[in-house]
Structures are given as C-alpha cells and as structure tokens.
N, C-alpha and C positions, 0 to 999 in steps of 0.2 A: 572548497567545493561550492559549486552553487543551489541554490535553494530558492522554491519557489511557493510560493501562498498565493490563494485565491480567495477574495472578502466578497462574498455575495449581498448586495442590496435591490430590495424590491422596488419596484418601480409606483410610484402613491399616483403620480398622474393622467393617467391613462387608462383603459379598458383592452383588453384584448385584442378588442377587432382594431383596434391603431398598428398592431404588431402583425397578427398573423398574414399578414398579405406579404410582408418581407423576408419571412419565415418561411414561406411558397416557393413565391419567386426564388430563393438562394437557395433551395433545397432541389430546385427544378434547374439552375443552372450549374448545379453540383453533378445533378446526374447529367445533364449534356456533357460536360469536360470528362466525366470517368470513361464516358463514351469514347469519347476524342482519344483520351491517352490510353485507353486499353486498345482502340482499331492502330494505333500508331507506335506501340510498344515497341515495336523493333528496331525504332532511332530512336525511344527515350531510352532504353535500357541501360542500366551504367552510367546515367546521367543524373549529375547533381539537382537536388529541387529547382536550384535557382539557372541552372543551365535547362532543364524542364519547361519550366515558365516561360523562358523566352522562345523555346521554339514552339512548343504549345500557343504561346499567343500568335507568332504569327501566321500559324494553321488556321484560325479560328477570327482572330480578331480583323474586323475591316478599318483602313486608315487609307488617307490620299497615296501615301507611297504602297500600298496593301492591298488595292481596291476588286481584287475578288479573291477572298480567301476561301482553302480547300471547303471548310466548315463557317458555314455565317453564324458566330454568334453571336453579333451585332445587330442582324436581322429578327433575332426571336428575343434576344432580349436588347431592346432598344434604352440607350442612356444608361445603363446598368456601369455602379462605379468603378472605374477605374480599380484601384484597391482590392476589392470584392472581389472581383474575377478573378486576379492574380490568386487572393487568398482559396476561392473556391478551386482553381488549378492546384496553388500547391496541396491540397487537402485531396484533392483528385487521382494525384501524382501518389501519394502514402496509398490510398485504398488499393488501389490496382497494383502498384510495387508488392504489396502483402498479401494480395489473393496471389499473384505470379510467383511469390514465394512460395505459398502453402501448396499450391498447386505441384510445383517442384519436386517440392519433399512429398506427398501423395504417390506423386508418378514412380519417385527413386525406393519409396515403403513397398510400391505393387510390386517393382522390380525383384526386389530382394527377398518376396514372400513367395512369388513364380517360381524364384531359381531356387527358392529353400523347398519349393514343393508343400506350401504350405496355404492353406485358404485365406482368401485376402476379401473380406467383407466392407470395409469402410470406403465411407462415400467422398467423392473429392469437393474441396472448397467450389464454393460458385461465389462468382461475383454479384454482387447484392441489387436490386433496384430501386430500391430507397432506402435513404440516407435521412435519421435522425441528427443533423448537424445542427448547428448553431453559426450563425454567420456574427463574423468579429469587426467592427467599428475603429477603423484606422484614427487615429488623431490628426486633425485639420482639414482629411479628406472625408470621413464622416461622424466624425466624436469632435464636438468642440466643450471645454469645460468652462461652465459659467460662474459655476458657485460652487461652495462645496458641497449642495446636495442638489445642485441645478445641472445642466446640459442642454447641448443643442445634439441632436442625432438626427442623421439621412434617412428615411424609413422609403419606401415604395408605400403610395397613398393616393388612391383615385387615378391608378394607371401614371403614376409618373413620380419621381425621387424625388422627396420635397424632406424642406429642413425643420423638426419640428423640436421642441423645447419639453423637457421631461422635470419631473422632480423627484429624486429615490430617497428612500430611508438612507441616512449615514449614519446609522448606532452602529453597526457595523466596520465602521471606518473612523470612527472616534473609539472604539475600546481596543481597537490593533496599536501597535508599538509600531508603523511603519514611516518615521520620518525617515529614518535614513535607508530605506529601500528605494528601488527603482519601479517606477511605474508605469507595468506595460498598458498594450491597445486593451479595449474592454468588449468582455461579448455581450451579445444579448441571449440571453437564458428564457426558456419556458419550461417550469414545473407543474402540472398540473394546466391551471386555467392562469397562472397568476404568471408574470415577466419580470425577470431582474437584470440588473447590470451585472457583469459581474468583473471585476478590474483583479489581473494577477501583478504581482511583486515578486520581484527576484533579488537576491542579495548574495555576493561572494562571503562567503563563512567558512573562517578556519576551525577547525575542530583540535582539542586543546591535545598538547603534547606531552604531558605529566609522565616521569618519567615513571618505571614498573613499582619500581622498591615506594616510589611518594601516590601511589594510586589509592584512591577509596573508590568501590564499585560496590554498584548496588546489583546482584542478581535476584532473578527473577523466576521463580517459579509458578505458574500459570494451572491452577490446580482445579482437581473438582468441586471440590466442596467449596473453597475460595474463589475466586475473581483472579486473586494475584496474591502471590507471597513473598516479601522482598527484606530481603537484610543486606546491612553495609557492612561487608568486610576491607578488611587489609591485608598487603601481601603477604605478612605473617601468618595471616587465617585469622586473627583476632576480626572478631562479630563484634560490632558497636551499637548496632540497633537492629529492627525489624519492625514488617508491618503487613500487617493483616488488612486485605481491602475486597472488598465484597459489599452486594448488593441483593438484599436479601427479599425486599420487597416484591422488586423488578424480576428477579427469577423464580416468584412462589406466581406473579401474573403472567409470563411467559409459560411456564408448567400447565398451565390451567386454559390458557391460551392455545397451546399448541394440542393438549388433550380435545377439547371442542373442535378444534381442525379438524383432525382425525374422524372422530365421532361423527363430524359431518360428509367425510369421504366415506366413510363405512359406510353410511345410510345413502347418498346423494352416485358416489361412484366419485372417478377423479375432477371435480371440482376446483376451479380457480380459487374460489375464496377470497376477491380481494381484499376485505373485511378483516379479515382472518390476519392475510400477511402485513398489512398495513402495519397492525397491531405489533405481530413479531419483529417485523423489522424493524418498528422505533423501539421496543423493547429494547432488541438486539444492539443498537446505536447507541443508546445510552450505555449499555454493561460497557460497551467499548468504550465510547469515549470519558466517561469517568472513571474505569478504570484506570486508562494511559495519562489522565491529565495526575489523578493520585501517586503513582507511580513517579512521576516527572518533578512532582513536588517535593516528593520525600529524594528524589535525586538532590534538587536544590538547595535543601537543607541540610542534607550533609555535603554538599559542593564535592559531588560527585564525579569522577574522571570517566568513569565508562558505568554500562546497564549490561549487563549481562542474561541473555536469553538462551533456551534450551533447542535447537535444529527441530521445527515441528514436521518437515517431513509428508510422504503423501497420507494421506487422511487411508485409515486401516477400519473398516464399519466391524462391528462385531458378530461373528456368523448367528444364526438364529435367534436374531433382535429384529423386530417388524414394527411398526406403526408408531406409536408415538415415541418411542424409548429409542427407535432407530434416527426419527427426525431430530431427536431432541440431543444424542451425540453428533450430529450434522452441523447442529446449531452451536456447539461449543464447541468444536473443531473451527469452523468459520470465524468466531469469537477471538479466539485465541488471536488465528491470521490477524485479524482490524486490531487486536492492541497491540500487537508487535508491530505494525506501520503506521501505527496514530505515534506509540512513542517514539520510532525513528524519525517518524515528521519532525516530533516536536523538540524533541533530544537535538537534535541536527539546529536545529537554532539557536540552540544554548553552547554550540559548541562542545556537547557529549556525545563521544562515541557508543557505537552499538555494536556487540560482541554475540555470538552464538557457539555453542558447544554440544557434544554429542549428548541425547536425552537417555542413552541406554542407560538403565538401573539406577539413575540420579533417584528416584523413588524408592526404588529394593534395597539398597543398600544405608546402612544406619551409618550415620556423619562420624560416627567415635571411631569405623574401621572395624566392629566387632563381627560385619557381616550382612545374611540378609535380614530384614526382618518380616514382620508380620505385622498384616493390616487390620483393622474388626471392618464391620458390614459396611458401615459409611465410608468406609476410606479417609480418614480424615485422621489416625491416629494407626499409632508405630508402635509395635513394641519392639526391643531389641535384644537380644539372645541373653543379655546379661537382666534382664526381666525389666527395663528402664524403660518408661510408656512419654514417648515424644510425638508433638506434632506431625505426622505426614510431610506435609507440603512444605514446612519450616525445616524436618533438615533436609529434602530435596535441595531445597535456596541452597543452604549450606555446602552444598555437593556440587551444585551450579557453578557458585565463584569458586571454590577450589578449582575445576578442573580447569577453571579458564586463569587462574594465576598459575597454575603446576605446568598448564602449556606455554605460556609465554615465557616461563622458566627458562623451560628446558631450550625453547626454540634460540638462546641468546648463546647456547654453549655449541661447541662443537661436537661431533658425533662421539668422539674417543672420550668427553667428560662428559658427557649421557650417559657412556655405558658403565661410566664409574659409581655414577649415581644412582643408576639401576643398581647397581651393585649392592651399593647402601639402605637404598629406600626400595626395597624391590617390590612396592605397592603402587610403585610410581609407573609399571612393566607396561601392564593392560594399563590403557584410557577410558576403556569403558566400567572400570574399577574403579575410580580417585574417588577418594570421599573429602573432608576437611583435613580427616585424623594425615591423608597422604598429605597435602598441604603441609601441614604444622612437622613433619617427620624430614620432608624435603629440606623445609625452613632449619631447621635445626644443623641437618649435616650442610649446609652453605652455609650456615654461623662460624659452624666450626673453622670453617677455612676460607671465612670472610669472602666467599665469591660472592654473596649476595650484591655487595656495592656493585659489582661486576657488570652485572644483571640489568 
C-alpha cells in the first residue's frame, strides 16, 4: 500500500509580505478556473482530471495556435506559470466535481422525502467563493533545490514572477527517516502570520503477513479514566503484558479550560473565544499525539503483528448533560477519532496492521465469562459477580483482542465447522458476547482436534 508523509518547515528568510501577493494571485485564479469548469460542466463530466486539464486549458489559455480563447486567462493573469494553472485547474476540476456530487444526492434526499410524504428542511450544497488553497511549487518549473535547507522559488513580486532564493528550518527533515522515500513537489503553507515549505513523501509499504496461530496484538481500549489501555495477547488468549497511558496533567488543564469557556459564554452569550480554543486544541493535540506515538511504541517492543481498536461509531451525546460536561464528552469522543488515525498513520509505516471490532459490552462484561459486571462512580474499576474487583478498562483490552482472534478463527473454517464449534463453545453464538474466557474455551476445543494449525 502506499503511504504518505508531510515534514513541514518554516521559512527563516523572508517576511510575509514576499509571500502573500502569490498567495492572491493563486487563490484568485483558482476562482477564475472553478468558474470556467462549473459554466462548462456538461463536456467535463465523466472526464478524467488529466483529460479535464487539457480541455479546460484550451477554453482559457491563449497560445499562437489558440489565439482567442472562449475565456482569456492569459489576459488577467499575465506570465502566470505554466504548472500553476494546470495545478490550479486540476484542484478546480475536485471542487466543482464534489459540490455536483453533493448537490446530486441533496436533489435524490428531496426526492425521496416528497414521495415518502415526509418534511425535507436541509439546505443544498453551494458552490464556494473563496478558496483557502495553498499553491504547490512544481520542481525546475518553480522549486529549484539549492542546499538542503536552501531554495530558489517563483513567487509573484512587484507585479511579475521572479525567482527568489529562501532559507527553511530542516530540523524537521533531519529527524525523519526518509532516505529511501520519494520526494514529491513542495507547497507553500501559511499558518497564522508565519510560511512554511511543506515537502510530502510517499513510499510503497507492505504490511506484514504473520500468520494467525504466530500473531502477537496489541488491543486497545481507549477508556475514560485512561488515555488508552493496551495489552499484548496471543492467539491462545495468553496476556503477556499491558500498559497504562495517560495524561494527567494535560486533562486536569483542559477541565479547567473548558470550564472558563463555558463560564465565559454564560456571562458573554455565544462567544468565539479564540483564546479559549487555541488552548483546547493544543491541549487536545497533544493527548492525541502522545498517546498514539505510546501506543506504537509498546507495539514495537513486543514486535507487534496487528493493533487492535474498538468500531467508535457515530458519537451518541448524553440526554440532559448541557454546558461543560456536554463539551467535554465532545472532546473525548473527537480524541478517541485523532488516536485511532495518528496510530494508523503511524502503524502503516512499521508495516502493522489495524483491526477494529464491535464495542458492544466489551466494558459490561467481566474477561473470566462470569458475566456482567459492576462499575463504582469513577468508572475506572469492575467488580465481578464472583466478588473479584479488576480494572475497567484492562479487561475491556482483554475482550478487545479476544473477539478479534475468535473472529479470524472462525472466518478460516467453513460454515458446517462453525456450527460444530458453536456447538462446543456456545459462547462463541453472540459476537457481541466474547470475552477472553470465549478465546481460551475456543482454543482448547481446536487443541483437541489440532485444527488450530489449520487456522
């Protein structure tokens, strides 16, 4: 599969105002082309970007064999590069292709609410008028590389495309591992007031093929009280380790943070606060990305075959929770999503797979099979029918990798030894059931009759 990375570096040489005149200009003949290929949709339609492009250009572009096209956009934006256009076309060619789809399915939703007799309130897609884009720096035609923290770049400057010479941070590009990646065109990035390069890589990576029976997985349960709670099973159900990872500081300033949000919309009314969210969101950034880089580590160390995740599902708010306690399940739900895609990012490079499994009752139910249990106030601890006071979130983990070894079990047999096995393990019946103890019970009746190698 292919993978791709993006290493952002700030630009140390320059001031803003070198930049934002190019940043105009390509935002401005972004919106001419959406124009162009929305009024002419009806001969782009079903057509390839790159089939796109060349008719688009010669609607628009002026040339000796070309010399009065439908649309001048030679005449408004004069000397504009080569490259550039194409890029702002085919970027022209996505926007308008995806409001003509949303728009589509709006029209086929109205339809279907008319004839169901049914009120239809939502409003249909519009096509946008500005475009927060970033224009990308072709190499030779407007990226030349000097050094490794040098460049020459084309900028639009005093009314005309001149070539100027830039210096960016490369801490950035010396802590990556990417010799043996590919290196694509680089864009030019604005956050804030400040401009970065930003250069992607992409690399063909195979993702390892460890057979069931030789697999060690780490599952992952993503908890409240915790951050993340992971243990390394095997397909026997034998647990070889676990780990507890959490950020305690970061969520007791986030709590406190989001409480003064609040506080101040109570008193102010709905207020932007960008003060406020700044704060949350790098809060926010960090629980995630430390958790998923912890995570990825404790993969490596036990040389992990797969990561096992719970199906998160659409987000369910809780009826009569308002103001902070409402925002603040918003926030861990959102959380959850960013470590499950930072680790798939990151997993996907290492060549470990990522697995997800139904979330029902993985929590409710006790890992021994004895049933359901019972939580105290914090949620953070289990008791189990047989009076035995465990972890929460540690045997949910538990219950995690089970159901994801008990399914790939079953998936290698045919239906008529499924239903022999049901027969045997009949805890194996419901999926939304398995705990460990179904694991270890399964394991046993495929001992007996050595299908396990099978498997």
């Amino acid at each position: 599969m292919k993978q791709v990375k993006t290493i952002k570096n700030k630009i140390l040489s320059h001031s803003e105002k070198s930049f934002e005149p190019t940043l105009i200009i390509y935002r401005e003949a972004l919106k001419f082309t959406v124009d162009v290929v929305n009024k002419e949709w009806s001969i782009l339609e079903g057509s390839s970007t790159k089939e796109a492009i060349r008719i688009i250009e010669k609607l628009m572009h002026q040339t000796k064999s070309n010399p009065s096209p439908k649309y001048n956009f030679t005449l408004c934006f004069y000397k504009f590069p080569s490259y550039l256009r194409r890029a702002a076309i085919s970027k022209s060619f996505g926007i308008v292709n995806s409001y003509r789809s949303n728009y589509k399915n709006w029209e086929n939703e109205k339809s279907k609410a008319i004839a169901d007799g049914k009120a239809f309130n939502k409003k249909p897609s519009k096509l946008g008028v500005d475009y927060n884009e970033f224009p990308v720096f072709y190499k030779d035609n407007m990226f030349i590389r000097t050094d490794v923290d040098e460049a020459k770049i084309k900028v639009y400057l005093n009314h005309d495309w001149v070539w100027v010479k830039v210096k960016f941070n490369n801490k950035n590009l010396k802590n990556r591992n990417i010799t043996d990646w590919k290196e694509n065109n680089p864009t030019l990035i604005k956050v804030g007031k400040k401009y970065f390069i930003n250069f992607s890589y992409e690399k063909e990576i195979k993702l390892n093929k460890t057979k069931l029976k030789d697999q060690t997985i780490i599952s992952v349960d993503l908890g409240i009280t915790n951050s993340a709670v992971c243990s390394v099973m095997r397909s026997d159900g034998t647990v070889i380790g676990c780990r507890f990872i959490n950020q305690p500081l970061e969520k007791d300033r986030l709590r406190i943070t989001v409480n003064k949000l609040k506080k101040a919309q109570r008193l102010s009314g709905k207020i932007e606060a960008p003060n406020y969210w700044r704060k949350i969101n790098g809060l926010q950034n960090h629980i995630k990305v430390n958790t998923a880089v912890e995570i990825v580590k404790f993969a490596d160390l036990h040389q992990a075959s797969v990561i096992v995740f719970e199906y998160l599902g659409k987000m369910k708010l809780p009826s009569g929770v308002y103001g902070a306690k409402r925002l603040r399940h918003k926030l861990h739900y959102w959380s959850k999503i960013g470590i499950q895609s930072k680790v798939e990012e990151m997993a996907h490079y290492r060549g470990i797979r990522i697995r997800r499994v139904n979330a029902k009752y993985t929590s409710a139910l006790a890992f021994d099979g004895s049933g359901e249990v019972k939580r105290n106030n914090k949620k953070d601890l289990a008791t189990f029918k047989s009076g035995k006071v465990y972890h929460a979130d540690l045997s949910a983990s538990y219950n995690i990798g089970a159901r994801y070894f008990v399914r790939e079990i079953l998936k290698s047999f045919s239906e008529k030894k499924r239903l022999r096995l049901k027969a045997k393990v009949p805890s194996i019946v419901a999926r939304t059931r398995l705990t460990l103890a179904s694991l270890i019970s399964l394991h046993q009746a495929l001992s007996t009759k050595g299908a396990l190698t099978k498997a």
